[in-house]
MDAnalysis code that builds the backbone (N, CA, C; Angstrom):
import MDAnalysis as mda
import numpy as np

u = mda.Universe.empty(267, n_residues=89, atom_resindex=np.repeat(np.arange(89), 3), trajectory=True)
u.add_TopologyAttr("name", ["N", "CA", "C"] * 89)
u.add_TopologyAttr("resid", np.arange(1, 90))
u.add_TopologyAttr("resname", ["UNK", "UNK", "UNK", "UNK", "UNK", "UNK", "UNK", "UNK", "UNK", "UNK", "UNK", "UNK", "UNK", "UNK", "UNK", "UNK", "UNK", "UNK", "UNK", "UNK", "UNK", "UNK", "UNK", "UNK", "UNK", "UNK", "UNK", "UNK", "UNK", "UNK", "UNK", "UNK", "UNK", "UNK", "UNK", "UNK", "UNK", "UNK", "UNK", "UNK", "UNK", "UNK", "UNK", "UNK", "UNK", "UNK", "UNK", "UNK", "UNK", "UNK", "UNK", "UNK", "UNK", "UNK", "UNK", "UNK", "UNK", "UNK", "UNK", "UNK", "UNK", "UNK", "UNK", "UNK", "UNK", "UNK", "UNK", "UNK", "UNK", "UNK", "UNK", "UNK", "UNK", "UNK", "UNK", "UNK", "UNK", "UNK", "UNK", "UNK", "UNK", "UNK", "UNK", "UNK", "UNK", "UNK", "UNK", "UNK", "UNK"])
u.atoms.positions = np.array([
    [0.839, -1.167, 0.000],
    [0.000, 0.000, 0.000],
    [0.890, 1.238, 0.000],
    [0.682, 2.143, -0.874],
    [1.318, 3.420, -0.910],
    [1.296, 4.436, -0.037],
    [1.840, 5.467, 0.174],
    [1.518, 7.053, 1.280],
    [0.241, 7.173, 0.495],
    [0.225, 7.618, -0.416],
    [-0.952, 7.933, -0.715],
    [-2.298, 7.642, -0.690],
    [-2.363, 6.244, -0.337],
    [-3.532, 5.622, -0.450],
    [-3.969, 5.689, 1.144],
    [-2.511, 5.255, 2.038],
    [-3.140, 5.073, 3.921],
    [-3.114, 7.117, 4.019],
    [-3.012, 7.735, 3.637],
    [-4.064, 9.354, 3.726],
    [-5.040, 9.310, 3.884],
    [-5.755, 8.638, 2.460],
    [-6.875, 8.745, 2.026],
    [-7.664, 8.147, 2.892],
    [-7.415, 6.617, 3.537],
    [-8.012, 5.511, 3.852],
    [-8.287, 6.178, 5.856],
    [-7.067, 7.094, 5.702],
    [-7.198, 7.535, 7.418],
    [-8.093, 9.256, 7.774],
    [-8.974, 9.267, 7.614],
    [-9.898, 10.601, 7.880],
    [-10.078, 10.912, 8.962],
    [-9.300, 11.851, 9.506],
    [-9.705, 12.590, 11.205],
    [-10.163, 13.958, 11.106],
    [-11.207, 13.842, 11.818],
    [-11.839, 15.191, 12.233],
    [-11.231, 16.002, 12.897],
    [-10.248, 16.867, 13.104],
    [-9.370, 17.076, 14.532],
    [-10.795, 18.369, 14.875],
    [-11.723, 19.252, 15.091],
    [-12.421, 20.274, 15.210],
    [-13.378, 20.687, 14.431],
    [-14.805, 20.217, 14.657],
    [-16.001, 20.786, 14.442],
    [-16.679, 21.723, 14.834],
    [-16.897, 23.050, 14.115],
    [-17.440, 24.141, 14.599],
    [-18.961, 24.135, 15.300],
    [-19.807, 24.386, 16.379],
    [-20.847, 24.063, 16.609],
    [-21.511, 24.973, 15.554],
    [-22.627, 24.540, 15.164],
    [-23.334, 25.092, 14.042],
    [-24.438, 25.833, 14.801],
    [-24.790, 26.169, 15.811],
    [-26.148, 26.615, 16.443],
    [-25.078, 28.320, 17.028],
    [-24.505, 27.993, 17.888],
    [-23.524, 29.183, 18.895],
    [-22.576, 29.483, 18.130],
    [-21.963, 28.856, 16.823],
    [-20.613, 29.378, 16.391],
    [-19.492, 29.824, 16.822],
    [-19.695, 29.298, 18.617],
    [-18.092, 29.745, 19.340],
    [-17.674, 28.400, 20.428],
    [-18.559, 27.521, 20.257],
    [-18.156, 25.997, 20.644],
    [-17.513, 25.091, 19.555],
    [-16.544, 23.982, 20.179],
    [-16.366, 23.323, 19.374],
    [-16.953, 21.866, 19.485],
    [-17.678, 21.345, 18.853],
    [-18.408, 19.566, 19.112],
    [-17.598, 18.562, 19.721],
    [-18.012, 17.577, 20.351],
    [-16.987, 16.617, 20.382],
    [-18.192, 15.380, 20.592],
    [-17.727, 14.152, 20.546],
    [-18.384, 13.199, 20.412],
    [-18.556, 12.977, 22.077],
    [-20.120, 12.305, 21.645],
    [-20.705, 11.874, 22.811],
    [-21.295, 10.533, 22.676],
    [-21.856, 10.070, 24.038],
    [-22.673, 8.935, 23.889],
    [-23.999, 9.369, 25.229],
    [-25.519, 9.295, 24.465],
    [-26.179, 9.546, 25.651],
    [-27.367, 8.341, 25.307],
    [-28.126, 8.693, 26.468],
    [-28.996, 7.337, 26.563],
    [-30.697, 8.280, 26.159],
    [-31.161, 8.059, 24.945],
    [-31.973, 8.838, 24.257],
    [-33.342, 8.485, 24.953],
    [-33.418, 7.501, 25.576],
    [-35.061, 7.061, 26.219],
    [-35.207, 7.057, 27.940],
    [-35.873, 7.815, 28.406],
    [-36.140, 7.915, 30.233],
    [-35.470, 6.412, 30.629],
    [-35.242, 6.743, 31.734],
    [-34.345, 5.555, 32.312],
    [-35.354, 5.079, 33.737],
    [-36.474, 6.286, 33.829],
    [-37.326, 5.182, 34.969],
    [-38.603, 5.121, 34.341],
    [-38.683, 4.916, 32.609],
    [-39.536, 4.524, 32.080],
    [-39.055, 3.041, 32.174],
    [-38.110, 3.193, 31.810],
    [-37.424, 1.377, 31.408],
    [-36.893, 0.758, 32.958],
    [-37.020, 0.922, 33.733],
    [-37.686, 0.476, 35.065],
    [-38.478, -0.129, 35.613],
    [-39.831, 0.702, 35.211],
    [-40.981, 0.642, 35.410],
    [-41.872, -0.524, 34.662],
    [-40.840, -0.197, 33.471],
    [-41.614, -1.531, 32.647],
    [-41.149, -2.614, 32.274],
    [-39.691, -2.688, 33.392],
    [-39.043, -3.981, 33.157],
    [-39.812, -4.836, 34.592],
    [-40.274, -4.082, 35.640],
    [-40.681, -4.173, 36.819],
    [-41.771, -4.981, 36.857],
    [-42.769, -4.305, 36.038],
    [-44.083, -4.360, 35.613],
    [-44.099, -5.469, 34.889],
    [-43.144, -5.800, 33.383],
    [-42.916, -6.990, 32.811],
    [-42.731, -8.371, 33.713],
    [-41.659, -8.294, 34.985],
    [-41.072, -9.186, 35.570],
    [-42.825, -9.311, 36.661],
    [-43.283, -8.561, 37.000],
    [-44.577, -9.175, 37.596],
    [-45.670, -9.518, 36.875],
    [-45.802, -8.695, 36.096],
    [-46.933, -9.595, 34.965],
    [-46.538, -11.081, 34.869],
    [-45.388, -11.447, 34.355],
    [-44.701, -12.660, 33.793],
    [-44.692, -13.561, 35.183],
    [-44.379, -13.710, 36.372],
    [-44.917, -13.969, 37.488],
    [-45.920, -14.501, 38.128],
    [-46.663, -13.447, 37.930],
    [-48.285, -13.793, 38.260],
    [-49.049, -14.912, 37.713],
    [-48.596, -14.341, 36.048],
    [-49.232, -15.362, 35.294],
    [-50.409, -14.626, 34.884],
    [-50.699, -13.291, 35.010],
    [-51.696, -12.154, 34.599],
    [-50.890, -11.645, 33.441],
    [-51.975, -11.486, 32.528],
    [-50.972, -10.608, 31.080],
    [-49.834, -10.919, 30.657],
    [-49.556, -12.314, 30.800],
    [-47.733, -12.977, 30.182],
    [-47.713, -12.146, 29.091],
    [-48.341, -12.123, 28.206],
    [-47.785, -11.607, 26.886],
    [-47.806, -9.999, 26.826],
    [-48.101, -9.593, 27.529],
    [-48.012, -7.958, 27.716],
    [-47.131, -7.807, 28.276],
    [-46.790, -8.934, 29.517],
    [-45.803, -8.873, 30.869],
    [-43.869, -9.138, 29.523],
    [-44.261, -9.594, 28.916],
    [-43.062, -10.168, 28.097],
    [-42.721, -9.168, 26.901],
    [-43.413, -8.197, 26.354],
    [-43.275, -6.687, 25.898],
    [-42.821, -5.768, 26.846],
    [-43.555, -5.608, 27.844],
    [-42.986, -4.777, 28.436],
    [-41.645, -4.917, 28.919],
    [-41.122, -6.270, 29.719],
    [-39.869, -6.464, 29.969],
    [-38.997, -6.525, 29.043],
    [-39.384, -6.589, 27.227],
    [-38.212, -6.668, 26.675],
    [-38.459, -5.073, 25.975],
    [-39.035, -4.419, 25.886],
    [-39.163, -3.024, 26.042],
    [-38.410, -2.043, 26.756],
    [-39.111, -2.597, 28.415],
    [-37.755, -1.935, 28.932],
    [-36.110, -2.164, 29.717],
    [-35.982, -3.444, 29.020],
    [-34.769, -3.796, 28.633],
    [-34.231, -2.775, 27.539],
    [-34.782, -2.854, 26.487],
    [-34.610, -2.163, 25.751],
    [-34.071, -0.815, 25.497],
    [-34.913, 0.110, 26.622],
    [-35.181, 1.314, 27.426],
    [-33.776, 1.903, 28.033],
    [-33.101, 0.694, 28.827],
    [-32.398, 0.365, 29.471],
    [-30.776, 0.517, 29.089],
    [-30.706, -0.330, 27.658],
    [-29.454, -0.784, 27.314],
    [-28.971, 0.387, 25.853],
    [-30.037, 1.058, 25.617],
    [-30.075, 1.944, 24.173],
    [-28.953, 2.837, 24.320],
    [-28.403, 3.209, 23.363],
    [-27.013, 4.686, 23.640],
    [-27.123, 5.236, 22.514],
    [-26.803, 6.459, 22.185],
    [-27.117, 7.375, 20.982],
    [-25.548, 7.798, 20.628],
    [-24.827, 7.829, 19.809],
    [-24.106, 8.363, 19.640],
    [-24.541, 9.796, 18.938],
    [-23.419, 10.915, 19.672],
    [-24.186, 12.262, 19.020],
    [-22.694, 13.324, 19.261],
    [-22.966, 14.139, 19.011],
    [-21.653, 15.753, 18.703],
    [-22.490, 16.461, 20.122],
    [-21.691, 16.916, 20.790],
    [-22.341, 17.883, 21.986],
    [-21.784, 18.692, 22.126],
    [-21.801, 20.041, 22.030],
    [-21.045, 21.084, 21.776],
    [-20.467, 21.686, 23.543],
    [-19.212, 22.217, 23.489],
    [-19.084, 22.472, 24.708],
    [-18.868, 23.772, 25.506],
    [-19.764, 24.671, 24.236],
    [-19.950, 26.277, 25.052],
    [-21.601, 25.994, 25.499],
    [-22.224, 25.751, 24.279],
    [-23.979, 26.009, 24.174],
    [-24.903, 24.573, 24.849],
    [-24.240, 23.696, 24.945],
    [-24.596, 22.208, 25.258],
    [-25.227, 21.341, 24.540],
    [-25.562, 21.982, 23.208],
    [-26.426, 21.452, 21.836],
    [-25.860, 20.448, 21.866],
    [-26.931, 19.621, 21.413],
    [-26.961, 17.893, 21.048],
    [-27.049, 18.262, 19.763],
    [-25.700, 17.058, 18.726],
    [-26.796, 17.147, 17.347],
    [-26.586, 15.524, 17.104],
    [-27.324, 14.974, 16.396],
    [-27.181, 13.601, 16.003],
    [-25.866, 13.201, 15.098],
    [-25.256, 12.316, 15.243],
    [-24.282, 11.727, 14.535],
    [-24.397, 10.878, 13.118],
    [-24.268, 11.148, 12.224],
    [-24.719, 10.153, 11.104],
    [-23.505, 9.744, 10.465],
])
C-alpha cells in the first residue's frame, strides 16, 4: 500500500465548529436517548406480569421493552460552550 492511499483511507476530524452558537467546538458523545425510569418501570411491571401469570404476553413486551429502554445509547456531537446535542450520522 502506498503514502498515498493510507491518507486517504485515514480521515480525522481534529475540530467541528458548533453550528447553532458558532463559538463551541463539538466533540463526540454517547447519551442514553429514552427515560431511564420509564425502562424500570416496565421492566418491573414486565417481571410481575410474567410472574403472576396475569398478562404474560403484555408482561413479556414490556420487559423486553424496557430492557430495551435500558441498554439503548445514541451516539451524538455535543457542543461544549452552548450544550447542543446534534445527532451523529
Amino acid at each position: 500500500m502506498s503514502d498515498n492511499e493510507n491518507s486517504t483511507a485515514e480521515l480525522v476530524v481534529e475540530t467541528v465548529p458548533c453550528p447553532l452558537c458558532q463559538a463551541g467546538v463539538m466533540r463526540r458523545a454517547v447519551i442514553k436517548p429514552y427515560n431511564l425510569n420509564a425502562g424500570i418501570v416496565l421492566v418491573l411491571f414486565g417481571l410481575l406480569a410474567l410472574f403472576t401469570g396475569v398478562l404474560a404476553v403484555f408482561g413479556l413486551i414490556a420487559l423486553l421493552t424496557g430492557i430495551f429502554f435500558l441498554t439503548a445509547r445514541k451516539e451524538v456531537w455535543l457542543c461544549d460552550k452552548c450544550r447542543a446535542i446534534v445527532e451523529r450520522v
